[in-house]
C-alpha angles and dihedrals in degrees: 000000000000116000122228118208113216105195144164129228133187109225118183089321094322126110104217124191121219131165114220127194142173126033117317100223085057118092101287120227125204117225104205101184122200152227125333095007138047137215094317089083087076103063104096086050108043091062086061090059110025082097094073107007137074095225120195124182128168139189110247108231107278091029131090123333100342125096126294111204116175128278086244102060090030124058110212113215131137084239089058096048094046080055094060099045091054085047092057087042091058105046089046085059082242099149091149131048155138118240133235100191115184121184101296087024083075112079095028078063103046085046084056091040093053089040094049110010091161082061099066117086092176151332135242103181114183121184086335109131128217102160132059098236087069090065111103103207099209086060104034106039100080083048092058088039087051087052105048099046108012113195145101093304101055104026102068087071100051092045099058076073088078086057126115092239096043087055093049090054088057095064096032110044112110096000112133100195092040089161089076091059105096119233092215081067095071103026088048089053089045087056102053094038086048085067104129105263096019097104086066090051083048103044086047089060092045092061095037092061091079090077096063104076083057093066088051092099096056093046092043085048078046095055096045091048104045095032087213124193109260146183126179113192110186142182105242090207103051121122102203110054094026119205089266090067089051091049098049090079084081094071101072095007101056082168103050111125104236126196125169113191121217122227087021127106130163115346104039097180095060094043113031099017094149101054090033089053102047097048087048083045093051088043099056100041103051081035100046099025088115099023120118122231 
């Protein structure tokens, strides 16, 4: 049975959360979970590469089982919360490693991936845009507006994304077994999002995603430059990050392995684990056989 490790880190003044598995002299992989849920997302999946990975997957701040410090001591920013990944990195003595980028794990990898580029082995992106193809208007355009002019007349619509049932169609959308989706996936994430204070934390992010396309051009230039080994599995369902934006890769990564998975939409690993897990399985091993951890 693979053992996962549940541990704690301070990290400048914050006590994050992260779950580690496999054996720490083998190629690490960073697990960077989404929007509404946390690492936890990752434990059908670690167990399926602990053998022969070093897996390390935190809770971003606000997230999870790290901290949640009000929106008012804590300034909520993907570049915030990048900072403190590479901190625990650091801390950890992680200066390789693959990435595992999910919806809001995007754009804390791509951060890690512009600031260190020599640090990256590999990519798995699922369902993590980097390209504007991948943006869905009839999702995304109350966010941008949100962003441009917050206020009362543009929050009540971001925040219904905080909602139970917002959450639930999250998990559910696109999905064509949704019967294998477990409920405790959505209601678990409402609950930690529900902390007092969190909705602030959350509504800051939301507007702070728009700068995030601004930032495409460096990690296009990125890709070009490092050639780095990547897969994009995608659902092929999800309305949120829609298959252009899968297939973009292509256009600075020719090489980029692409799979789009029908009857899957958003959150792969609860809906279509067994085909998820064997092409990231296939990926890493023929990418990371001679990499060093």
């Amino acid at each position: 049975m693979v053992e996962v490790r549940h541990q704690y880190a301070t990290v400048q003044g914050h006590r994050i959360f992260y779950r580690e598995a496999g054996p720490r002299h083998a190629p690490t992989l960073l697990l960077l979970h989404g929007f509404p849920t946390s690492s936890r997302m990752f434990r059908h999946l670690i167990p399926h590469l602990a053998d022969r990975f070093h897996l390390i997957a935190p809770d971003h701040l606000g997230f999870g089982h790290s901290d949640t410090p009000p929106a008012h001591t804590f300034t909520y920013t993907f570049d915030a919360l990048t900072d403190l990944t590479q901190t625990l990195l650091t801390e950890l003595g992680i200066d390789h490693y693959a990435l595992y980028v999910h919806d809001y794990g995007a754009p804390i990898g791509w951060r890690l991936a512009l600031r260190t580029p020599e640090a990256i082995t590999a990519i798995i992106t699922q369902n993590g845009n980097a390209y504007e193809e991948g943006f869905l208007p009839q999702f995304w355009e109350p966010v941008w507006a949100y962003a441009a002019d917050p206020g009362p007349e543009t929050e009540p619509a971001v925040r219904t994304a905080l909602d139970l049932d917002a959450i639930r169609w999250q998990y559910l959308h696109g999905v064509d077994r949704p019967e294998l989706v477990d409920p405790d996936t959505w209601t678990t994430d409402h609950r930690d999002l529900s902390r007092p204070g969190n909705d602030l934390a959350q509504l800051a992010l939301l507007r702070d995603y728009a700068t995030n396309p601004p930032l495409y051009p460096q990690v296009h230039t990125y890709f070009r430059r490092s050639r780095v080994p990547l897969l994009a599995v995608w659902g092929a369902g999800d309305r949120i990050f829609g298959p252009e934006g899968a297939r973009a890769f292509a256009q600075d990564l020719p090489e980029a392995q692409i799979h789009l998975v029908p009857g899957g939409a958003h959150f792969l690993l609860e809906s279509h684990l067994q085909t998820t897990t064997g092409l990231i399985g296939d990926f890493l091993r023929r990418t990371l056989a001679n990499t060093r951890a």
